[in-house]
PDB file of N, CA, C and O in Angstrom:
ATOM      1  N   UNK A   1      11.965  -6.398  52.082  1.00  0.00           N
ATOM      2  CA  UNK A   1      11.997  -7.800  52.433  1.00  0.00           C
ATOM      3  C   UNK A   1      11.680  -8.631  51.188  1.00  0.00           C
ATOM      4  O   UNK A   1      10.776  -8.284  50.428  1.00  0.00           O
ATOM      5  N   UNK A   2      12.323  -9.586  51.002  1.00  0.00           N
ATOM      6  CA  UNK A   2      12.131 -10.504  49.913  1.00  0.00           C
ATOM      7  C   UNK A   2      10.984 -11.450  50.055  1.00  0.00           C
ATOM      8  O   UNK A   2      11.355 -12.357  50.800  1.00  0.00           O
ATOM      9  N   UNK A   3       9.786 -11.629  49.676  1.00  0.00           N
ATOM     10  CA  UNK A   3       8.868 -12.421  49.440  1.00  0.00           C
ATOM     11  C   UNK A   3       8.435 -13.589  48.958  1.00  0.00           C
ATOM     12  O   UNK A   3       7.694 -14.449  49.434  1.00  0.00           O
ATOM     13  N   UNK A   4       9.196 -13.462  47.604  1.00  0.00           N
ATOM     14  CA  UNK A   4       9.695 -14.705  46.720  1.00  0.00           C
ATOM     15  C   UNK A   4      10.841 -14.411  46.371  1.00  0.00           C
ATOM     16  O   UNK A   4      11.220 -13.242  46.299  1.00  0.00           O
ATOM     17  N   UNK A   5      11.825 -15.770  46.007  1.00  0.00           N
ATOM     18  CA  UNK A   5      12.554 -16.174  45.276  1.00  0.00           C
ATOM     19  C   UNK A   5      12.883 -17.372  44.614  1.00  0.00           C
ATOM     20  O   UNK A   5      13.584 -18.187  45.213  1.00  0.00           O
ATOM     21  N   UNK A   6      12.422 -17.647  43.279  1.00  0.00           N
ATOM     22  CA  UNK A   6      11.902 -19.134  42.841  1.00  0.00           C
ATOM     23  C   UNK A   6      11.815 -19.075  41.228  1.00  0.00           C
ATOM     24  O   UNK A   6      11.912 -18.177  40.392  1.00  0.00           O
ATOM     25  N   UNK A   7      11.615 -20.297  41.202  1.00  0.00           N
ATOM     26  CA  UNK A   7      10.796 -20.308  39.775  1.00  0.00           C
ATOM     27  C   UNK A   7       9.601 -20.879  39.282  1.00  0.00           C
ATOM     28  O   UNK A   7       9.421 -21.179  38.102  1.00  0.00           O
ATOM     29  N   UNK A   8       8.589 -21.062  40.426  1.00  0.00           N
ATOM     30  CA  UNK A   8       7.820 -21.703  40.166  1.00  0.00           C
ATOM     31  C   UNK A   8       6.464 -20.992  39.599  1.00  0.00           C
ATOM     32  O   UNK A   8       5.455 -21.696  39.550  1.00  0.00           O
ATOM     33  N   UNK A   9       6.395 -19.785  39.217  1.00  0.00           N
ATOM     34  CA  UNK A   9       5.344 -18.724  38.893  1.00  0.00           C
ATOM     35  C   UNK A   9       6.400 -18.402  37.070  1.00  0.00           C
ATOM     36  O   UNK A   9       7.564 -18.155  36.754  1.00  0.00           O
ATOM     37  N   UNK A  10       5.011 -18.627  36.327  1.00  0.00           N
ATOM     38  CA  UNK A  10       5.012 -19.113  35.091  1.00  0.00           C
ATOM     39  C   UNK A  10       5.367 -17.599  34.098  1.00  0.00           C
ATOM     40  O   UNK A  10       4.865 -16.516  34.398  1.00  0.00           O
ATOM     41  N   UNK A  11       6.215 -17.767  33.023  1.00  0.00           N
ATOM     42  CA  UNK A  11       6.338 -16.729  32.188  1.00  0.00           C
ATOM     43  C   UNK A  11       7.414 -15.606  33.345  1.00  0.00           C
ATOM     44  O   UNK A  11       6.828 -14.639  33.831  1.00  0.00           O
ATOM     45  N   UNK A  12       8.705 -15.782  33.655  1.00  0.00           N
ATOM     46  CA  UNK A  12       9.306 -14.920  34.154  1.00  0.00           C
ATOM     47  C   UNK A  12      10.673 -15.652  34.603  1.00  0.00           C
ATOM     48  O   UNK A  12      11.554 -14.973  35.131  1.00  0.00           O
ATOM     49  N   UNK A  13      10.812 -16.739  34.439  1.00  0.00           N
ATOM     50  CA  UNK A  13      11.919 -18.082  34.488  1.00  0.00           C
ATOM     51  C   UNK A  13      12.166 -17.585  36.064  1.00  0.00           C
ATOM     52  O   UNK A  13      11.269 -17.033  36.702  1.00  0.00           O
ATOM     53  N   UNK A  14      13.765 -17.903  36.726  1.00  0.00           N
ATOM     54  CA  UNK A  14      14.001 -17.918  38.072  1.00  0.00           C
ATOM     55  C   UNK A  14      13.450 -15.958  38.493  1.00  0.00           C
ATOM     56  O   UNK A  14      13.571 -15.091  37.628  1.00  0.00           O
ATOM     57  N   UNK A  15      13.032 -15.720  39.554  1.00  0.00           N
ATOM     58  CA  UNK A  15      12.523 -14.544  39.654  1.00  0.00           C
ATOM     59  C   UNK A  15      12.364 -14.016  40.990  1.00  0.00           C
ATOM     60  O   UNK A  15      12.131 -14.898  41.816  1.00  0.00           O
ATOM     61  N   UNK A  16      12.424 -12.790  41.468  1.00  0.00           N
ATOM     62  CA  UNK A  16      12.714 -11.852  43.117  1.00  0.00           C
ATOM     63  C   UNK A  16      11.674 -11.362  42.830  1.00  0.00           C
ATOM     64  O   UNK A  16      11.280 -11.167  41.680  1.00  0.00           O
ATOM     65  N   UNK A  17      11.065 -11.087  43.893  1.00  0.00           N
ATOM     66  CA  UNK A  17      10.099 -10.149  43.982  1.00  0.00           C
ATOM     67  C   UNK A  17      10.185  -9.344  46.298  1.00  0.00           C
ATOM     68  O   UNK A  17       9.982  -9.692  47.461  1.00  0.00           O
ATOM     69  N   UNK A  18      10.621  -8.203  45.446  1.00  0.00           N
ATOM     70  CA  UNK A  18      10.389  -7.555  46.893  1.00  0.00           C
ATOM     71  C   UNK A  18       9.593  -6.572  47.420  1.00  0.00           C
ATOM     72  O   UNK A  18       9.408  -5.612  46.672  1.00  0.00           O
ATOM     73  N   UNK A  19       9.020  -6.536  48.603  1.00  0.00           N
ATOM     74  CA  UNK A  19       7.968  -6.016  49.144  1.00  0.00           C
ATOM     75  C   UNK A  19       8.752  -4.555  50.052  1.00  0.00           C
ATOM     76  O   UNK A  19       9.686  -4.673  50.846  1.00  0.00           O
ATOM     77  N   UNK A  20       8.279  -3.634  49.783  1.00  0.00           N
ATOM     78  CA  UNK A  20       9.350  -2.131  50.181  1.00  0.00           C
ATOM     79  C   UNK A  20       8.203  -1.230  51.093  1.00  0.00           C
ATOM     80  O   UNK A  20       8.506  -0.207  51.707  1.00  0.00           O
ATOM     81  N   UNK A  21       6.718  -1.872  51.051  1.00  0.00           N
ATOM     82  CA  UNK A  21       6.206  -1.011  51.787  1.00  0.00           C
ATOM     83  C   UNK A  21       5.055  -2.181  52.074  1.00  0.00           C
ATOM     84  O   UNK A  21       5.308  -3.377  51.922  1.00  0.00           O
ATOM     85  N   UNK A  22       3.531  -1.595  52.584  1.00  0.00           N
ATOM     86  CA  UNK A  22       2.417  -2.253  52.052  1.00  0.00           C
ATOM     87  C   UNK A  22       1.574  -2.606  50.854  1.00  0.00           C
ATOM     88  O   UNK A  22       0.670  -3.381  50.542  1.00  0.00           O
ATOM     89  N   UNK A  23       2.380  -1.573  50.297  1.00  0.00           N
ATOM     90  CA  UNK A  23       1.697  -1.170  48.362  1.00  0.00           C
ATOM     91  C   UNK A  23       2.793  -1.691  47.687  1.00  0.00           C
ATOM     92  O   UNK A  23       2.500  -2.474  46.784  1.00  0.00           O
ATOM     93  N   UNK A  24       3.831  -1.502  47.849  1.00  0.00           N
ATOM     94  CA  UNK A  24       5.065  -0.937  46.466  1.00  0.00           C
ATOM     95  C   UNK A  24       5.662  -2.766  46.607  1.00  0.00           C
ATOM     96  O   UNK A  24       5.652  -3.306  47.713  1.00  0.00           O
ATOM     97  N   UNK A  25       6.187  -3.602  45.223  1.00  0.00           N
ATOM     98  CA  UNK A  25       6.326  -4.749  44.788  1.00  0.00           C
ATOM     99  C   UNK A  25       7.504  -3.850  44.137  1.00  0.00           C
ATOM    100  O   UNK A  25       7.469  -2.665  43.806  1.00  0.00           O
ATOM    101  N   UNK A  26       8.667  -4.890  44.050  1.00  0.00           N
ATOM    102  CA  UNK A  26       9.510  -4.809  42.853  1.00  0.00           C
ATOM    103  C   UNK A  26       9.428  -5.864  42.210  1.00  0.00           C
ATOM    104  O   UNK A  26       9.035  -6.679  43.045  1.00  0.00           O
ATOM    105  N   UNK A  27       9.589  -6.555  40.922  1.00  0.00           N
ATOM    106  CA  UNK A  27       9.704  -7.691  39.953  1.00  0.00           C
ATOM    107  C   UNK A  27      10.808  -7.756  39.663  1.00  0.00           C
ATOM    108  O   UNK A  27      11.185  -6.768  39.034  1.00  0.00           O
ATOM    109  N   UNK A  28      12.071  -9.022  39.957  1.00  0.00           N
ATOM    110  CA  UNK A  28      12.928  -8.985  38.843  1.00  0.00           C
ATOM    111  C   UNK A  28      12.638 -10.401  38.477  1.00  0.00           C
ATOM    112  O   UNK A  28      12.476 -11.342  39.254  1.00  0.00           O
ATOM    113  N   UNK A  29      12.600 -10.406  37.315  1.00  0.00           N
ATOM    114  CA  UNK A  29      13.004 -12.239  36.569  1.00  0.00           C
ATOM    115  C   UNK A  29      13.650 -12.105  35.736  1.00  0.00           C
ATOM    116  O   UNK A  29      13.905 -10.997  35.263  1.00  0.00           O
ATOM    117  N   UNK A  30      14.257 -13.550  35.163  1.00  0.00           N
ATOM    118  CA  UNK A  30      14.537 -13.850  34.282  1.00  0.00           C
ATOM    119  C   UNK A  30      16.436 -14.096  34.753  1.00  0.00           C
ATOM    120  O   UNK A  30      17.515 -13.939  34.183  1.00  0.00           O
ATOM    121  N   UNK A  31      15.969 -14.540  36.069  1.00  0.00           N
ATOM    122  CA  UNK A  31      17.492 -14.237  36.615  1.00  0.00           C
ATOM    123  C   UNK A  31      18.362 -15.575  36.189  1.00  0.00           C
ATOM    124  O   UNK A  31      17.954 -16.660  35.775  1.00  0.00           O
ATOM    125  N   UNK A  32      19.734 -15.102  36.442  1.00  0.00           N
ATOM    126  CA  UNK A  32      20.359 -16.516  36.223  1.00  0.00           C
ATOM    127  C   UNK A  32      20.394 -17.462  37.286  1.00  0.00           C
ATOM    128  O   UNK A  32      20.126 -18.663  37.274  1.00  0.00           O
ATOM    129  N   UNK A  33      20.874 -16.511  38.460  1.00  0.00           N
ATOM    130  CA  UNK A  33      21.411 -16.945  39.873  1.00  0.00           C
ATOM    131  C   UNK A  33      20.331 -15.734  41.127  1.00  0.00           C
ATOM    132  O   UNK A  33      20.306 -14.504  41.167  1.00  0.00           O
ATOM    133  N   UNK A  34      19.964 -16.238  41.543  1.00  0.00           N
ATOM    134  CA  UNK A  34      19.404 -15.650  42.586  1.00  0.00           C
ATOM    135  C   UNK A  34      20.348 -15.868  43.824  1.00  0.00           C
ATOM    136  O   UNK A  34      20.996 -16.869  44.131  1.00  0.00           O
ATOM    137  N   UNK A  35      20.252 -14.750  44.396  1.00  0.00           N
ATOM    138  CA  UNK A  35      21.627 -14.245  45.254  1.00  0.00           C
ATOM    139  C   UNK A  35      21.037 -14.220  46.349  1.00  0.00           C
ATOM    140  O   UNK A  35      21.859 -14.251  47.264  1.00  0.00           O
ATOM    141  N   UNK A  36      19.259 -14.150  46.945  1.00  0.00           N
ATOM    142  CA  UNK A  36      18.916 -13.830  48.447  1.00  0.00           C
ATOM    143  C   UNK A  36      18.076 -15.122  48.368  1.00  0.00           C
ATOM    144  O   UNK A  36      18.089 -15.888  47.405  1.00  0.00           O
ATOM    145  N   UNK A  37      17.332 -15.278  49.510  1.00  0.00           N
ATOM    146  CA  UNK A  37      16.256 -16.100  50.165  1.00  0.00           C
ATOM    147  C   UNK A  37      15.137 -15.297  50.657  1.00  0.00           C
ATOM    148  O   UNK A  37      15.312 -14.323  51.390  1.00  0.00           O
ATOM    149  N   UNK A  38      13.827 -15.751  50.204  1.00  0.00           N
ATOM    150  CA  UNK A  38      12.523 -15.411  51.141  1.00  0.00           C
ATOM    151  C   UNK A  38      12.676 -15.190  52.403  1.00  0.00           C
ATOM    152  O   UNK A  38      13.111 -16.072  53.144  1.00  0.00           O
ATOM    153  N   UNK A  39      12.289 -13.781  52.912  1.00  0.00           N
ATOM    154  CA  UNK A  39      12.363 -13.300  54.523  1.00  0.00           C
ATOM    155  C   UNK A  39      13.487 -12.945  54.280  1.00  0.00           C
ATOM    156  O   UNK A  39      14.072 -13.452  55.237  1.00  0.00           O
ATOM    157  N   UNK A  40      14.468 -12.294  53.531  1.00  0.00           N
ATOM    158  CA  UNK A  40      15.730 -11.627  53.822  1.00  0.00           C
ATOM    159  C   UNK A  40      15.106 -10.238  53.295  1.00  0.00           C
ATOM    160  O   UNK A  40      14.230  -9.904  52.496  1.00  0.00           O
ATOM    161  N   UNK A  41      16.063  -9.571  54.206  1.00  0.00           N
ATOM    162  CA  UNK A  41      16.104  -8.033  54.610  1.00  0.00           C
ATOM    163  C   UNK A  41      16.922  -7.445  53.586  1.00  0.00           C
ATOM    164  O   UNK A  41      18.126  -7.578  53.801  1.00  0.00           O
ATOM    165  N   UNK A  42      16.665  -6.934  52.708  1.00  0.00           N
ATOM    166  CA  UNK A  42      17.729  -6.187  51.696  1.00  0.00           C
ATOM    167  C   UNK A  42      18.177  -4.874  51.684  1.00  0.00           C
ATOM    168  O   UNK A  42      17.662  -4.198  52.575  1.00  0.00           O
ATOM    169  N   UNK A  43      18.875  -4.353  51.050  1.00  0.00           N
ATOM    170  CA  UNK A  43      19.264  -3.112  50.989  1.00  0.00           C
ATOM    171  C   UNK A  43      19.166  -2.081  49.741  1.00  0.00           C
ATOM    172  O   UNK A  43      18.761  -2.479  48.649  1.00  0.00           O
ATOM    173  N   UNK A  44      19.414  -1.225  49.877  1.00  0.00           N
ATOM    174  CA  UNK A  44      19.556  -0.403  48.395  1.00  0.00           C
ATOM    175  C   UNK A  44      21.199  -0.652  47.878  1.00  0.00           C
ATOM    176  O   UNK A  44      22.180  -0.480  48.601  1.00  0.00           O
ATOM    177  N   UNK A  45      21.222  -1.027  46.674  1.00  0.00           N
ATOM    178  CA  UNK A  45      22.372  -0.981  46.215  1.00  0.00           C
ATOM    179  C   UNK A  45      22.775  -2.995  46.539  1.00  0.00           C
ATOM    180  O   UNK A  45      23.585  -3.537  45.786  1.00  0.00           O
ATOM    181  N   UNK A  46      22.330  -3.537  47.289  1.00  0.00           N
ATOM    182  CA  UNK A  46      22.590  -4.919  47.468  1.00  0.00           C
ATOM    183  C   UNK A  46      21.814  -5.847  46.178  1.00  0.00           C
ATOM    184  O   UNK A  46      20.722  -5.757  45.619  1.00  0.00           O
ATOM    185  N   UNK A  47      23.211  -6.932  46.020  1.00  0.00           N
ATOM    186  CA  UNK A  47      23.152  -7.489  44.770  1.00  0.00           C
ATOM    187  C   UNK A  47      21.875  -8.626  45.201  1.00  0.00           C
ATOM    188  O   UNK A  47      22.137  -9.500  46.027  1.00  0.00           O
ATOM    189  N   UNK A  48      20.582  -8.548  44.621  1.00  0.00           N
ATOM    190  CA  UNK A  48      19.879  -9.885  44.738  1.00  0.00           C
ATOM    191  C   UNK A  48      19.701 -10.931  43.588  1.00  0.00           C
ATOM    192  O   UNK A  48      19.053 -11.955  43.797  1.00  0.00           O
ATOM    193  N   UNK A  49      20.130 -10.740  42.682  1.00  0.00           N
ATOM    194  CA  UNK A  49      20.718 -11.729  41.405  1.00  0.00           C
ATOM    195  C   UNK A  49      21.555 -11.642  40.195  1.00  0.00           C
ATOM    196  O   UNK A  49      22.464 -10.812  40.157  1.00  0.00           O
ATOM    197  N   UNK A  50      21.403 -12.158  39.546  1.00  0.00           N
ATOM    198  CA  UNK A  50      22.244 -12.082  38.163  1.00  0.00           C
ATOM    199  C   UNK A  50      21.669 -12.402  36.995  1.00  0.00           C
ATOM    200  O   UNK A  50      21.271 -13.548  36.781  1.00  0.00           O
ATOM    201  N   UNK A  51      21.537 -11.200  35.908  1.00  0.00           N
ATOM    202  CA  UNK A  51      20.978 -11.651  34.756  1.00  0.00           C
ATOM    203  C   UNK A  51      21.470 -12.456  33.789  1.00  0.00           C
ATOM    204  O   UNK A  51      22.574 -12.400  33.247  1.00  0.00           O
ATOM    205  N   UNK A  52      20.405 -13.354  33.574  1.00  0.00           N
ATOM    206  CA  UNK A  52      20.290 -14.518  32.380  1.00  0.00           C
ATOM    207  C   UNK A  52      19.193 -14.740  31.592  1.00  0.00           C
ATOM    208  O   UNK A  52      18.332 -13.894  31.351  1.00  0.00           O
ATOM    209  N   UNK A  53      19.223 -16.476  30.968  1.00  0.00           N
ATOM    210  CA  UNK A  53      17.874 -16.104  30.184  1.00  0.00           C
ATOM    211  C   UNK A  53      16.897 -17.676  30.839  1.00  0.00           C
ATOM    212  O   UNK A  53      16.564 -18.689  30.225  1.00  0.00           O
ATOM    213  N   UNK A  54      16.735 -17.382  31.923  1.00  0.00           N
ATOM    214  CA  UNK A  54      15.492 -18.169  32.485  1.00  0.00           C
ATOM    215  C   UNK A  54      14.343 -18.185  31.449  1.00  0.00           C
ATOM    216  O   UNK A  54      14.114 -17.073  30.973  1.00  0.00           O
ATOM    217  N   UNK A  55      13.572 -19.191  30.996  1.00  0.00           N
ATOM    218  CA  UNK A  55      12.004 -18.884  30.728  1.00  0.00           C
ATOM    219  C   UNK A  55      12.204 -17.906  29.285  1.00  0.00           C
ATOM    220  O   UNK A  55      11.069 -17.778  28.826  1.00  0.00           O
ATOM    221  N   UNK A  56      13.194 -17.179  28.405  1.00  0.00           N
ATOM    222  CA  UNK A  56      13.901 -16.674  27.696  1.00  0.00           C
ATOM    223  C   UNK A  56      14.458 -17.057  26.728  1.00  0.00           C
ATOM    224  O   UNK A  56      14.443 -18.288  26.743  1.00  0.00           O
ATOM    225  N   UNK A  57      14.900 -16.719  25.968  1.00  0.00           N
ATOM    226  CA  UNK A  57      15.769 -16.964  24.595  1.00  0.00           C
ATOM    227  C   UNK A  57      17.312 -16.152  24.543  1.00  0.00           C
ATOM    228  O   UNK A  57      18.308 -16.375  23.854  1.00  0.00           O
ATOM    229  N   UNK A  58      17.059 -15.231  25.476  1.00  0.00           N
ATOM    230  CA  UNK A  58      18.695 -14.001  25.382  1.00  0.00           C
ATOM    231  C   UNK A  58      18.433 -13.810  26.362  1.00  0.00           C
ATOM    232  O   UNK A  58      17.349 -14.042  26.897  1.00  0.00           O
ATOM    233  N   UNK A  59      19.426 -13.313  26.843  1.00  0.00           N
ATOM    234  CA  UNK A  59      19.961 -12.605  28.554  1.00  0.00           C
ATOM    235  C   UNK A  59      19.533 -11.161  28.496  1.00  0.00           C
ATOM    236  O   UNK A  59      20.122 -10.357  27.774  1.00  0.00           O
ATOM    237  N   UNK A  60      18.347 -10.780  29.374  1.00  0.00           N
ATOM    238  CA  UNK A  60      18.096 -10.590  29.833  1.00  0.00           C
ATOM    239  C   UNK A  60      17.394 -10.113  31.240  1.00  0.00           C
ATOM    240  O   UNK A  60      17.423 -11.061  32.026  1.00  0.00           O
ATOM    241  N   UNK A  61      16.702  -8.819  31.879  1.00  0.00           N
ATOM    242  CA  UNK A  61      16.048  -8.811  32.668  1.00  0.00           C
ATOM    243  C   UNK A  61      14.900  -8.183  32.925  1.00  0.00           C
ATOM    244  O   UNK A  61      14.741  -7.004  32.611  1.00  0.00           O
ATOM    245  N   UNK A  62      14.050  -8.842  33.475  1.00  0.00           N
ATOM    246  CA  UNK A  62      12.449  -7.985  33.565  1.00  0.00           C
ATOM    247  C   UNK A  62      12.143  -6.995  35.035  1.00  0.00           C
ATOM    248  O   UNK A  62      12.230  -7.571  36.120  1.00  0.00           O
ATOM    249  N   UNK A  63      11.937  -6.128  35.015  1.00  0.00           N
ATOM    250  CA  UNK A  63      12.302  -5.373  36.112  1.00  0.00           C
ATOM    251  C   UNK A  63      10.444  -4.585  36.253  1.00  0.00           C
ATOM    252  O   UNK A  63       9.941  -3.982  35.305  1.00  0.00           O
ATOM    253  N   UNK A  64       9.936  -4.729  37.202  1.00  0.00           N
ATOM    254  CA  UNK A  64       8.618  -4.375  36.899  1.00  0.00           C
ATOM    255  C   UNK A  64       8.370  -3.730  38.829  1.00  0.00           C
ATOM    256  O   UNK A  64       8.911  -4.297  39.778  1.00  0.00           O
ATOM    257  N   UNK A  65       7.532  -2.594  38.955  1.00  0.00           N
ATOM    258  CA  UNK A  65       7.381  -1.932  39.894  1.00  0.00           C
ATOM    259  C   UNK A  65       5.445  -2.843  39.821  1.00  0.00           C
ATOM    260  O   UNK A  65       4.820  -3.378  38.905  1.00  0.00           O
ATOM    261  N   UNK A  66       5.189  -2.629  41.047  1.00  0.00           N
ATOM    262  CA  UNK A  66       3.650  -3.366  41.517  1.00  0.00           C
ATOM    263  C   UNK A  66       3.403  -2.139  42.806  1.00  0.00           C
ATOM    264  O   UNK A  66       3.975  -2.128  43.896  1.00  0.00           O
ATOM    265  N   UNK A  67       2.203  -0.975  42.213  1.00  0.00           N
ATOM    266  CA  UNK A  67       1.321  -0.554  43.160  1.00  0.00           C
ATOM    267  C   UNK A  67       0.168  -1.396  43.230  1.00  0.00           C
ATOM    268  O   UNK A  67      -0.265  -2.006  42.252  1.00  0.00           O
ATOM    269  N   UNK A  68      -0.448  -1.447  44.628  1.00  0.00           N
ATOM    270  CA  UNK A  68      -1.453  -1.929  44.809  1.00  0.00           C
ATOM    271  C   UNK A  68      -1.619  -3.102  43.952  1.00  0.00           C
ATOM    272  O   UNK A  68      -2.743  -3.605  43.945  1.00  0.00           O
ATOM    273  N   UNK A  69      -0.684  -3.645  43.209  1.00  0.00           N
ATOM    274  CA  UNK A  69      -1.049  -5.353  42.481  1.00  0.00           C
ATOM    275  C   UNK A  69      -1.224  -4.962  41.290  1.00  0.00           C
ATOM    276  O   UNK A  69      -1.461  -5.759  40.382  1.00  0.00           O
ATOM    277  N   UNK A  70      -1.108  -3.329  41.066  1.00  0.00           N
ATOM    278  CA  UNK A  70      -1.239  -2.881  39.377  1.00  0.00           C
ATOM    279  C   UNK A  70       0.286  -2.444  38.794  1.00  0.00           C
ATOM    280  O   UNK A  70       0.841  -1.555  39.439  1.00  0.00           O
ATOM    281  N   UNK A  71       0.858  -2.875  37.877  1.00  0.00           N
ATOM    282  CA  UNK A  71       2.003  -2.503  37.217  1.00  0.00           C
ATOM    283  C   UNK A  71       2.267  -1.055  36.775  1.00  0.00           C
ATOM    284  O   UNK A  71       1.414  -0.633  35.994  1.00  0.00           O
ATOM    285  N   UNK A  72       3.596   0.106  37.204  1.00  0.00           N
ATOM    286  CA  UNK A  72       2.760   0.927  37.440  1.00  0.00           C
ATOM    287  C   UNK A  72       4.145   2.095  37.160  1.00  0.00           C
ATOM    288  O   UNK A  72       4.700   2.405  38.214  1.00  0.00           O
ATOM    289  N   UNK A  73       4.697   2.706  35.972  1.00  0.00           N
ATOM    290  CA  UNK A  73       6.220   3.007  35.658  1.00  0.00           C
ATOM    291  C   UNK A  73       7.423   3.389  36.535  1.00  0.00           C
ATOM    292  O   UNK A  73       7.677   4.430  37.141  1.00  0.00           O
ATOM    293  N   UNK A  74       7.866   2.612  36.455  1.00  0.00           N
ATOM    294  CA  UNK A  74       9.243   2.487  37.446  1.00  0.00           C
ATOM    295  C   UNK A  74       9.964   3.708  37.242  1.00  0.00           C
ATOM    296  O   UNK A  74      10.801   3.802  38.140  1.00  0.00           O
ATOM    297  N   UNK A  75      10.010   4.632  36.503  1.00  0.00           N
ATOM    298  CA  UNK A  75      10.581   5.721  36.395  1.00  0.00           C
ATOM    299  C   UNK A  75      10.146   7.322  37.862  1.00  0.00           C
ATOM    300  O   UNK A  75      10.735   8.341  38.221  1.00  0.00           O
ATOM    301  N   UNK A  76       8.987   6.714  38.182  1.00  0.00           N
ATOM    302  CA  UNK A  76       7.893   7.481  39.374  1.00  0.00           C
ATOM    303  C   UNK A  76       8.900   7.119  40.782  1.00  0.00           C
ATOM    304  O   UNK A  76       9.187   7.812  41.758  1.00  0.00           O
ATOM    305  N   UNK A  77       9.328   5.544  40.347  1.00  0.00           N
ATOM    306  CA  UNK A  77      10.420   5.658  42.163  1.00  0.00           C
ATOM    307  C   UNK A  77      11.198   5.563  41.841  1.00  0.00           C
ATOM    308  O   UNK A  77      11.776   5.304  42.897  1.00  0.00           O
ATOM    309  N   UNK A  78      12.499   5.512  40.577  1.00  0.00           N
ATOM    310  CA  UNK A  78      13.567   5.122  40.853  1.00  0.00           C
ATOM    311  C   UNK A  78      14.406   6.981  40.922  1.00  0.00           C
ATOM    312  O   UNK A  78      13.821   8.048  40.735  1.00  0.00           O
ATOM    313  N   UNK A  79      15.911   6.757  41.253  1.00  0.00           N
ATOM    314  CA  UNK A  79      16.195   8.127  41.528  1.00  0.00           C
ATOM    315  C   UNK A  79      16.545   8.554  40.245  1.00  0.00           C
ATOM    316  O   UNK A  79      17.002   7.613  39.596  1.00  0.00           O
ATOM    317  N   UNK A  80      16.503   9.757  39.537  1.00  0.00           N
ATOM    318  CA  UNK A  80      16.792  10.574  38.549  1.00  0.00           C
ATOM    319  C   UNK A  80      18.001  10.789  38.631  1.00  0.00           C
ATOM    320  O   UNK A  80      18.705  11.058  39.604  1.00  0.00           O
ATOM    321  N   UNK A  81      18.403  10.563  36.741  1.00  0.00           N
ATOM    322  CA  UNK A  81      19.288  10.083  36.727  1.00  0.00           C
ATOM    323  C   UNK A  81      20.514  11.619  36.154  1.00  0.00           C
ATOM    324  O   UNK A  81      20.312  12.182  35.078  1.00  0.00           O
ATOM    325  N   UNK A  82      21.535  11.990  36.981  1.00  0.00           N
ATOM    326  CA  UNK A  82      22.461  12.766  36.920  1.00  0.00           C
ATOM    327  C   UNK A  82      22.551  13.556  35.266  1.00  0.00           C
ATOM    328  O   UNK A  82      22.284  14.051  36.361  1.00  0.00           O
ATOM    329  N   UNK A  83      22.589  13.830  34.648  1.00  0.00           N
ATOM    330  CA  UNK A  83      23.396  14.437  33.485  1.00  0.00           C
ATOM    331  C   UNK A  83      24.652  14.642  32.875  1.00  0.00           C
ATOM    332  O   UNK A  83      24.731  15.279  31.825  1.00  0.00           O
TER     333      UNK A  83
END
């Protein structure tokens, strides 16, 4: 479920943040276009923005995993990657 989508939280320009359990946060900022709304239901594989350079200098994106409110390597949930 999407929690935020905004720009009003400082150092991350337009920015998603979704909630996947009671613990687990995803971070994206630095978006160009934000593609969902707060209280939407998302999916795996569903587009929730587009990278740009919000808050930035180059296009980019910040992609950050949140256990328990601690930042915490995204490599632990995402799926492993083929060969």
């Amino acid at each position: 479920r999407v929690i935020y989508a905004g720009e009003e939280l400082e150092g991350y320009g337009r920015m998603t943040i979704i909630k996947h359990d009671k613990n687990i946060l995803s971070v994206y900022g630095y978006q160009e276009e934000i593609l969902v709304k707060e209280g939407q239901s998302v999916i795996e594989g569903e587009s929730i923005g587009t990278m740009g350079m919000t808050g930035t200098d180059s296009v980019k994106l910040h992609f950050e995993i949140r256990r328990n409110g601690q930042s915490v390597n995204p490599l632990t949930y995402l799926p492993k990657r083929k060969a």
